[in-house]
C-alpha positions as CSV (number, residue, x, y, z in Angstrom):
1,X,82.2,236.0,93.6
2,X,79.0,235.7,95.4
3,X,78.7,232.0,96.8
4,X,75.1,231.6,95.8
5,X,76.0,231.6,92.3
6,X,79.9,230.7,92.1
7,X,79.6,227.2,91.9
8,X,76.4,227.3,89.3
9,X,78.8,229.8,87.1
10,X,81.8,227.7,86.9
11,X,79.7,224.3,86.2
12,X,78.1,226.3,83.0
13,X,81.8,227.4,82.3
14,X,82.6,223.5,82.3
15,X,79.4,222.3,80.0
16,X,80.4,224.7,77.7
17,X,83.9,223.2,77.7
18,X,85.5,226.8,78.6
19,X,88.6,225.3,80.4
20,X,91.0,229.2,80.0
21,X,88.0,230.7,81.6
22,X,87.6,228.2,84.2
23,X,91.6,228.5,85.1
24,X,91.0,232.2,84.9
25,X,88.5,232.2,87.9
26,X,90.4,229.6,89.9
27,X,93.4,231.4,89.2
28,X,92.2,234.7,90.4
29,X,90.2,233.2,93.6
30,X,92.7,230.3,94.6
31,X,93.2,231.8,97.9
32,X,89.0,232.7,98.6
33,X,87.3,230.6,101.3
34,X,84.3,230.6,99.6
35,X,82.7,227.3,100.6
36,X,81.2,227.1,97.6
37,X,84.3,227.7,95.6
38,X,86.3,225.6,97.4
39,X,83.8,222.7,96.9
40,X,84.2,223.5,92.9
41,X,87.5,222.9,93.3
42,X,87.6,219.6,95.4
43,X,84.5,218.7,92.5
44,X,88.0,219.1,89.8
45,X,90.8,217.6,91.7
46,X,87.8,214.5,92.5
47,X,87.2,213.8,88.5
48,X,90.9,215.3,86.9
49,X,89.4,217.9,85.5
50,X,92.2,220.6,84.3
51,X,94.0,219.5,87.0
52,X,95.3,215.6,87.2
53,X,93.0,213.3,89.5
54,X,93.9,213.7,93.6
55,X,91.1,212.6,96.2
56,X,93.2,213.5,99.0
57,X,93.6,217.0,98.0
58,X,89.8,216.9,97.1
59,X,89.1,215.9,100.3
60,X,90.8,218.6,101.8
61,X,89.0,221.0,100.2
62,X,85.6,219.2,101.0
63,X,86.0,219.6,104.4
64,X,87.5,223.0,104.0
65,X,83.7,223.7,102.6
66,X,82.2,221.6,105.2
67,X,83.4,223.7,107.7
68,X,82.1,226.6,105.8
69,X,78.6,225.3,106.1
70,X,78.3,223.9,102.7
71,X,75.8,221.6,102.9
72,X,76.7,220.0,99.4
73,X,80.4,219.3,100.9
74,X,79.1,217.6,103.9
75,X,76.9,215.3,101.9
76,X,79.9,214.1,99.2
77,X,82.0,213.4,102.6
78,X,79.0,211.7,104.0
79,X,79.3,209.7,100.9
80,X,83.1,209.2,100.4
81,X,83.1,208.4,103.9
82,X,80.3,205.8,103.2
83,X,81.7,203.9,100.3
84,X,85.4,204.1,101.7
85,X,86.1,206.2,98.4
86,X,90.0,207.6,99.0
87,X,89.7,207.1,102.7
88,X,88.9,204.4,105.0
89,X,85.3,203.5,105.1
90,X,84.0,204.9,108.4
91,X,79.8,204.6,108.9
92,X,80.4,207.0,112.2
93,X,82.1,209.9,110.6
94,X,79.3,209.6,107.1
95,X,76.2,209.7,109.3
96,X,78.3,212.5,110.9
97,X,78.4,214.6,107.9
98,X,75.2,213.6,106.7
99,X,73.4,214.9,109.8
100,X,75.2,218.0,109.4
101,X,74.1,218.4,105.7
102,X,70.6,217.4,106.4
103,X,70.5,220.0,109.2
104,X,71.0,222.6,106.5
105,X,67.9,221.6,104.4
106,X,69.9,219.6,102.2
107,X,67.3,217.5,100.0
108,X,69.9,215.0,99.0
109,X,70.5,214.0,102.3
110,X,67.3,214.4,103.7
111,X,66.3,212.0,100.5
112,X,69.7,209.5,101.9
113,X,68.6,209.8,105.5
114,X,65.3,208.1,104.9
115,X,66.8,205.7,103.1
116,X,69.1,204.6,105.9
117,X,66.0,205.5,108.2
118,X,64.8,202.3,106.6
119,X,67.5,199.9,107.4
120,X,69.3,200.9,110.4
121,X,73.0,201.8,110.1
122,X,74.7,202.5,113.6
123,X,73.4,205.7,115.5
124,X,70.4,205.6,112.8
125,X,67.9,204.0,114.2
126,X,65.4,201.8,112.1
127,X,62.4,204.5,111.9
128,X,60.0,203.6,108.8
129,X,57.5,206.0,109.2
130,X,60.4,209.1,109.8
131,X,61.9,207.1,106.3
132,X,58.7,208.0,104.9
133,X,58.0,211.4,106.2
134,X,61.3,212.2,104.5
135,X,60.2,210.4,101.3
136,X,57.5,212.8,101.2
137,X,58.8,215.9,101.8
138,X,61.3,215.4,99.2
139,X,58.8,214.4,97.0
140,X,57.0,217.8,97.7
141,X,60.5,219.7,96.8
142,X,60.2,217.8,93.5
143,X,63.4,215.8,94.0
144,X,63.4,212.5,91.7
145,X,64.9,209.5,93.8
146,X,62.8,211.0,96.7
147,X,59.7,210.7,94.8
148,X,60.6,207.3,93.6
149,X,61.3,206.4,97.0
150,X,57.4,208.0,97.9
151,X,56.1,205.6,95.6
152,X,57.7,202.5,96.6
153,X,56.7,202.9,100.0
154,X,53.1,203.8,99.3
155,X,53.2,200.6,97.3
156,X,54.3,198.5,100.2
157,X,53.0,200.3,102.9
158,X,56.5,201.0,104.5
159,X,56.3,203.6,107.4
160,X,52.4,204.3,106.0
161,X,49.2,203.1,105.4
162,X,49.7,201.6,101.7
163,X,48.0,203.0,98.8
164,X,49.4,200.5,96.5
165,X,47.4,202.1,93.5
166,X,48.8,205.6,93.9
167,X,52.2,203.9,94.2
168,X,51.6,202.9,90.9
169,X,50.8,206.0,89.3
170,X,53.6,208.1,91.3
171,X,56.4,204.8,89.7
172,X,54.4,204.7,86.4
173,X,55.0,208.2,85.9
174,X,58.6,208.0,86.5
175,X,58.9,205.0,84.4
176,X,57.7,206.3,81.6
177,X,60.2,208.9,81.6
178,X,63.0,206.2,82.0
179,X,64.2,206.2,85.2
180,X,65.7,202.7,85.8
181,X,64.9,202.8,89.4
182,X,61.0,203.4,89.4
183,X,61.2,200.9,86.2
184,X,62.0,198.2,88.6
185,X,59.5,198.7,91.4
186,X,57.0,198.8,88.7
187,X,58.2,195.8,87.7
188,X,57.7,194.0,90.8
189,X,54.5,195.3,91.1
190,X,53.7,194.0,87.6
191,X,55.4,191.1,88.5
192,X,53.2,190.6,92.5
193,X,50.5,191.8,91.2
194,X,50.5,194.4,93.7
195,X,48.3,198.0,92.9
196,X,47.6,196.6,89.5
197,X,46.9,193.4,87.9
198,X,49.4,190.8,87.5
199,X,50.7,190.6,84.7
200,X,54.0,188.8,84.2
201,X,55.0,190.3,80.3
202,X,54.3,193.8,81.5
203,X,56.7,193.1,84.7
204,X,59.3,191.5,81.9
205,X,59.0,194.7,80.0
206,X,59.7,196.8,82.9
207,X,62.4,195.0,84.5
208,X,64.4,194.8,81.0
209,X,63.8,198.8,80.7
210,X,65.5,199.0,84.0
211,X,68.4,196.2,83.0
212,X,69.1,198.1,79.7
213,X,69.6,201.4,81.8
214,X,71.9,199.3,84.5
215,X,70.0,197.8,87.4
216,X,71.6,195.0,88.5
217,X,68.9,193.8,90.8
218,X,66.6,194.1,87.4
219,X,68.7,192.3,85.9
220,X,69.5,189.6,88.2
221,X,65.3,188.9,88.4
222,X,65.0,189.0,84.9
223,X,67.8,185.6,85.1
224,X,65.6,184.2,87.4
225,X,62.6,184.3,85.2
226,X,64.1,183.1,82.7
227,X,65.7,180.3,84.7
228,X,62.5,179.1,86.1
229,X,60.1,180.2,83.1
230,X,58.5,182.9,84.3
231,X,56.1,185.1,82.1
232,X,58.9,183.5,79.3
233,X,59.8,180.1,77.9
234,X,62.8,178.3,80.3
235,X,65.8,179.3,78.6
236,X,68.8,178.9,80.8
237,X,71.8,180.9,78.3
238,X,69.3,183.5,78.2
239,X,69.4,183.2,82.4
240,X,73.3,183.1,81.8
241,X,73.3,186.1,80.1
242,X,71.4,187.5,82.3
243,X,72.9,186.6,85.7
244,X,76.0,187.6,84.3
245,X,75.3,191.1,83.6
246,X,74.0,191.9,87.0
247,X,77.3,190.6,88.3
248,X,79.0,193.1,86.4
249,X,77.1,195.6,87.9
250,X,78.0,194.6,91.3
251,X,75.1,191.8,92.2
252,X,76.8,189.3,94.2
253,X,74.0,186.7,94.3
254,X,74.2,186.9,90.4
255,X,78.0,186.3,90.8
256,X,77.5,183.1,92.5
257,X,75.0,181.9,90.2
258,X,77.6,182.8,87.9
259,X,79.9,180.6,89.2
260,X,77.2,177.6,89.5
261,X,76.5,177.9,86.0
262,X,80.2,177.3,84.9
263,X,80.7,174.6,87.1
264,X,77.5,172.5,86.3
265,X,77.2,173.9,82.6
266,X,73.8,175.2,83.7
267,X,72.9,177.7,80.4
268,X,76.6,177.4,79.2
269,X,79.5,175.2,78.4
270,X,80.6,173.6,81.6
271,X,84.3,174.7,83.0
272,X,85.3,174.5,86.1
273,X,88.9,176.0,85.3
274,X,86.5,179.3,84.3
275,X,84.5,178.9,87.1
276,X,87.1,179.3,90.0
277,X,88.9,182.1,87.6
278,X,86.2,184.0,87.2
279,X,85.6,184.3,91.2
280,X,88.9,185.0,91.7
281,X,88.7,187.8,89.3
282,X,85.8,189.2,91.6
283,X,87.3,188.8,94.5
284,X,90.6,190.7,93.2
285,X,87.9,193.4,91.7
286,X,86.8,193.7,95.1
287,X,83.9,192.3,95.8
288,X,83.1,191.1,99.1
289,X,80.9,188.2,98.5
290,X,83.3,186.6,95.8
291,X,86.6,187.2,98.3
292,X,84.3,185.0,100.8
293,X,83.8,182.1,98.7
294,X,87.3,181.4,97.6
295,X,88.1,182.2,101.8
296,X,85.4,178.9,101.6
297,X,87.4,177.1,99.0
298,X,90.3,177.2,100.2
299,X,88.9,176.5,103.6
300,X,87.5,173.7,103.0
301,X,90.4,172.8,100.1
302,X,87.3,172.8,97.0
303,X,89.0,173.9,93.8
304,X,92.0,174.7,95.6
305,X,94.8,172.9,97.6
306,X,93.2,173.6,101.6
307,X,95.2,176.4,102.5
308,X,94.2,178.7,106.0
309,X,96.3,181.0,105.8
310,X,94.7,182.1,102.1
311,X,91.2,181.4,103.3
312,X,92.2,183.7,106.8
313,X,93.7,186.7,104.2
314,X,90.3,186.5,102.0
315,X,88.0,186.6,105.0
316,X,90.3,189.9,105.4
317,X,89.6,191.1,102.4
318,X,85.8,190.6,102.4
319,X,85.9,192.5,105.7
320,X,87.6,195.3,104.4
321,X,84.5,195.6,102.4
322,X,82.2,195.5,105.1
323,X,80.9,192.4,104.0
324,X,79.7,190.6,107.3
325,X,80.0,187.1,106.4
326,X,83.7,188.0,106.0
327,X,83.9,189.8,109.5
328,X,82.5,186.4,111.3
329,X,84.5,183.8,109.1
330,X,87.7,186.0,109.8
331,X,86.6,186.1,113.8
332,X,86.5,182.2,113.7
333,X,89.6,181.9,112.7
334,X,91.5,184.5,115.1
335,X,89.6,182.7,117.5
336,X,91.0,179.4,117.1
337,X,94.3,180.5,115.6
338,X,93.7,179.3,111.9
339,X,96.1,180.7,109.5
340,X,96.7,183.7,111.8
341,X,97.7,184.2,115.8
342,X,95.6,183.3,118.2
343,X,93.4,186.8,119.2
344,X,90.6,186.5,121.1
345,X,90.1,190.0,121.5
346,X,89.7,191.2,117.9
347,X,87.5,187.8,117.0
348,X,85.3,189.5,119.8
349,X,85.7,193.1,117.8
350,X,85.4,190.9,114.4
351,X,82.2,189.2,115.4
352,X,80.5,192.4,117.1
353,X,81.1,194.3,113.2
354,X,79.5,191.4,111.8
355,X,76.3,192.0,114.0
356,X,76.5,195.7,113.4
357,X,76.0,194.4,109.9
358,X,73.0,192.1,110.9
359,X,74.9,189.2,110.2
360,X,73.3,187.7,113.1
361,X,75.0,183.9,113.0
362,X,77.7,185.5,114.8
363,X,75.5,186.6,117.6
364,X,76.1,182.2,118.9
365,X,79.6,182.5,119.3
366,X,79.6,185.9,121.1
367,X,77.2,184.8,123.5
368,X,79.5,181.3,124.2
369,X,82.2,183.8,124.7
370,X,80.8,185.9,126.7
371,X,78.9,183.6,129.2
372,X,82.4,181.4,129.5
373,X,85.1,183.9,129.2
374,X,88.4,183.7,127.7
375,X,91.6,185.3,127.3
376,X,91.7,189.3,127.2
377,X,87.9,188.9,126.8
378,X,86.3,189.0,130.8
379,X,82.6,187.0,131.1
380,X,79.7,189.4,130.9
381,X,76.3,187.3,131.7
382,X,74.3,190.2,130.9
383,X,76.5,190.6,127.1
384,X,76.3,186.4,127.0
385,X,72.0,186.6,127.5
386,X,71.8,189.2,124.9
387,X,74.0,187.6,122.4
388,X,72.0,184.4,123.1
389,X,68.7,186.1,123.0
390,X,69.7,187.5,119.0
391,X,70.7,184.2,118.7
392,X,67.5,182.8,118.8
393,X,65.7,185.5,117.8
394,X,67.4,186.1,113.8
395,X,68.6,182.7,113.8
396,X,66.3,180.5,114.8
397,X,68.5,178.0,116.6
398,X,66.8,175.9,118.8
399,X,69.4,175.3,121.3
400,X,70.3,179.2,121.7
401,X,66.0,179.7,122.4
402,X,66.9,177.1,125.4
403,X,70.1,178.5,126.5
404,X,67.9,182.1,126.7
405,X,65.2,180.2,128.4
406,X,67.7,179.0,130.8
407,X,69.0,182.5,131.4
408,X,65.9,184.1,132.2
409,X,64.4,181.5,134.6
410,X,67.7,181.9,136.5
411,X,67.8,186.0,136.1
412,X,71.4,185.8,134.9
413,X,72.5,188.5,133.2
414,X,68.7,189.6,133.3
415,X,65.7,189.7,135.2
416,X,63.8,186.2,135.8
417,X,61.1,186.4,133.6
418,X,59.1,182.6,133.4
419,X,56.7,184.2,130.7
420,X,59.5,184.6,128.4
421,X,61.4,181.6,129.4
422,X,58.3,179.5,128.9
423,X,57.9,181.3,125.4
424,X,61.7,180.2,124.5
425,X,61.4,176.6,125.6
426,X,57.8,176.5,123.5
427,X,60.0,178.1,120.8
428,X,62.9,174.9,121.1
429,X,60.0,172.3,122.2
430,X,58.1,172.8,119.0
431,X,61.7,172.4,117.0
432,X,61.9,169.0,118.6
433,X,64.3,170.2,121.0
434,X,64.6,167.5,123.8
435,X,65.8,169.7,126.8
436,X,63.1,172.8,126.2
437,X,60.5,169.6,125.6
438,X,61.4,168.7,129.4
439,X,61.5,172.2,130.4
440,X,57.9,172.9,128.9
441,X,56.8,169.5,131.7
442,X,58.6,171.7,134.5
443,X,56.4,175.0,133.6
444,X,53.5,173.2,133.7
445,X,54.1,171.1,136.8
446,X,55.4,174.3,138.4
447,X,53.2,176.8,137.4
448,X,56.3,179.0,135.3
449,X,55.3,181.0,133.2
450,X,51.7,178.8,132.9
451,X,49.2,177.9,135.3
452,X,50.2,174.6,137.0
453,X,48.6,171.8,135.0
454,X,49.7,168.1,135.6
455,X,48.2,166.4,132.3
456,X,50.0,169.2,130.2
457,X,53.3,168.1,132.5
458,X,53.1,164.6,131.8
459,X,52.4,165.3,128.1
460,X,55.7,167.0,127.5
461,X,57.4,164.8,129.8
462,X,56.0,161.6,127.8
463,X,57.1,163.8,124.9
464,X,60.8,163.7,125.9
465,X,60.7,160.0,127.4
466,X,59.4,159.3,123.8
467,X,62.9,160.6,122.9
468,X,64.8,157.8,125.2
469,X,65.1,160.5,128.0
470,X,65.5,159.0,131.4
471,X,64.6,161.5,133.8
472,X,61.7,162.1,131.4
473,X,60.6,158.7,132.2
474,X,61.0,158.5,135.5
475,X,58.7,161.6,136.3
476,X,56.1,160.3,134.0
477,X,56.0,157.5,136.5
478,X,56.0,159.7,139.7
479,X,53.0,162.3,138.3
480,X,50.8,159.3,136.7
481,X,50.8,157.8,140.6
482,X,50.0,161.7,141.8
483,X,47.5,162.3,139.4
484,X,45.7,158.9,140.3
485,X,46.2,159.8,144.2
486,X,44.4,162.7,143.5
């Protein structure tokens, strides 16, 4: 059977629920390498039809395709591989297949790679404006969630110059037609005011659409207007409702809000017995976020007996689903040896997922590790000054801004640079950080980074003396008596 049209002949076979003529074909062609036959028949071990459900030997025949060159079997691997669907969830091996499908002209994937183009995911680099170039092509093809995708970043001006009006139209369109996804972007415009008036009961309007259709960020907005009382009277069940429907369709914010509505009877009946039951049922359902709140509860012993060796196996868990939180809480505990052995080594592995993940409040303990050392895990200054520098960077942490400040006025594990240094200290001084405060006094008495100054010295330094400082103090005294000398 010629592969352009084998797999489009057997799929009208299946509409028209022709199942003997189906297991004719496969029958009489179950030893054919046809790519695209053999991607048919992965497509009926995947769902059970005629045949009784078996990823594995689905798999098998994906890749059997792949290797065929069939760009459709690269991109359900890509995806498989990317949700961890009958094997383990590996972002290397899915951007490997995807590559390979967009390579082939694959709109799907070119569509997917944008998307990922947008956020980053391991060897894809962020790239907006490559995101976008994709967006539109697949627009041009006429391919839906590429369009949508066109629209929303015209309305937002993501990887282009925005034209939030045409955004509109291009979402409107598709909205109308009752597609959930371009249903909620309008709704947010609606809802900003953003390429069109804002208007609040329009934005409801849309956002239910896309709620009714399954969108569980829709639906998880729509709880928060009615929550707060926006564009609708405060009704808190009617937020309830809400909030608990985009939990069922995977929103883990709306899952904790959930979970704070039981236990303060915020919209329902108050029940704390429900409450920790029904996060337990997420996190045995499998999601990530849930499995890290009761690793919190029974870390901390809230609504259960304290128990680390529980809160270490739901940290697990929530790692398993790439959830990053999960990844650094588990890394905290291997690295003290709470509820599990002592291991250094896979904390450091643990903690570095986590970042992958852009969980960056692991990026603090990496860079301690790192710049002290410890056991199976050698010090790396040049590792420690990064880890500090993301530190202060994504988390804003005052004392990691000084600790890179330090770093770069010494050149350890980088260059010296004083203009960065002094921009770090500025950063921690302006946070009422005491020791970049006294290290903003010694850029301007030194010249770092700044021209010299003396009366912006002694301000800083009066600053920190302010702050019961010393050493603070006692240079106040010695650069008043220079600047008077002088």
């Amino acid at each position: 059977m010629d592969e352009r049209n084998v797999y489009q002949t057997l799929m009208s076979l299946e509409k028209a629920h022709r199942e003997k003529d189906i297991v004719r074909i496969v029958e009489s062609h179950k030893y054919d390498k046809n790519p695209a036959f053999l991607y048919y028949l992965a497509h009926l071990y995947y769902n059970g039809i005629i045949y009784d459900k078996d990823i594995n030997q689905a798999i098998e025949y994906l890749r059997a395709s792949a290797m065929g060159g069939y760009a459709s079997a690269c991109f359900m691997l890509c995806t498989l591989f990317e949700r961890g669907d009958g094997v383990e969830r590996d972002y290397k091996i899915s951007n490997e297949y995807l590559i390979q499908a967009v390579d082939k002209g694959y709109i799907p994937a070119i569509n997917h790679m944008g998307e990922l183009q947008l956020m980053g995911r391991l060897d894809i680099e962020i790239d907006e404006q490559a995101g976008f170039a994709k967006f539109k092509f697949c627009h041009e093809q006429g391919y839906l969630k590429g369009s949508i995708n066109y629209g929303y970043c015209l309305l937002y001006g993501v990887g282009c110059e925005a034209q939030p009006e045409e955004g509109v139209e291009l979402l409107k369109k598709y909205a109308d037609e009752g597609h959930m996804e371009a249903q909620y972007n309008l709704g947010k415009a609606y809802f900003d005011g953003i390429g069109v008036a804002k208007d609040i009961i329009r934005a409801n309007y849309y956002l239910q659409e896309a709620t009714e259709r399954g969108h569980m960020f829709a639906a998880k907005m729509l709880g928060d207007c009615y929550y707060d009382g926006i564009g609708v009277p405060i009704d808190h069940a009617t937020a309830f409702k809400f909030y608990r429907k985009a939990a069922q369709l995977g929103n883990t914010d709306a899952a904790e809000l959930v979970t704070h509505c039981y236990v303060y009877g915020d919209g329902v009946q108050p029940d704390y017995k429900e409450a920790i039951s029904y996060l337990v049922r997420r996190a045995q359902e499998g999601d990530g976020r849930a499995q890290v709140v009761v690793g919190n509860h029974y870390y901390n012993g809230n609504g259960f007996r304290k128990n680390m060796h529980r809160a270490f196996h739901w940290y697990q868990e929530a790692a398993k689903q790439d959830e990053p939180e999960g990844f650094k809480r588990a890394g905290d505990m291997l690295l003290e040896g709470l509820g599990c052995k002592k291991d250094p080594v896979k904390a450091v592995s643990y903690y570095e997922k986590a970042m992958e993940l852009k969980f960056y409040d692991a990026a603090l303990p990496l860079a301690k590790i790192y710049s002290e050392g410890v056991k199976g895990v050698n010090r790396d200054e040049t590792k420690a000054t990064k880890y500090y520098r993301d530190a202060y960077r994504f988390t804003h942490d005052p004392e990691c801004a000084f600790e890179y400040g330090e770093r770069l006025s010494e050149g350890l594990g980088c260059d010296k640079d004083y203009d960065a240094a002094y921009e770090a200290y500025l950063f921690g001084a302006k946070k009422g950080h005491l020791e970049s405060i006294k290290r903003l006094g010694e850029c301007y008495l030194k010249g770092r980074g700044v021209e010299q100054d003396y009366e912006k010295a002694l301000r800083y330094y009066l600053m920190a003396s302010k702050k019961g400082d010393e050493e603070a103090a006692m240079l106040v005294s010695i650069i008043r008596r220079d600047i008077e000398l002088n």
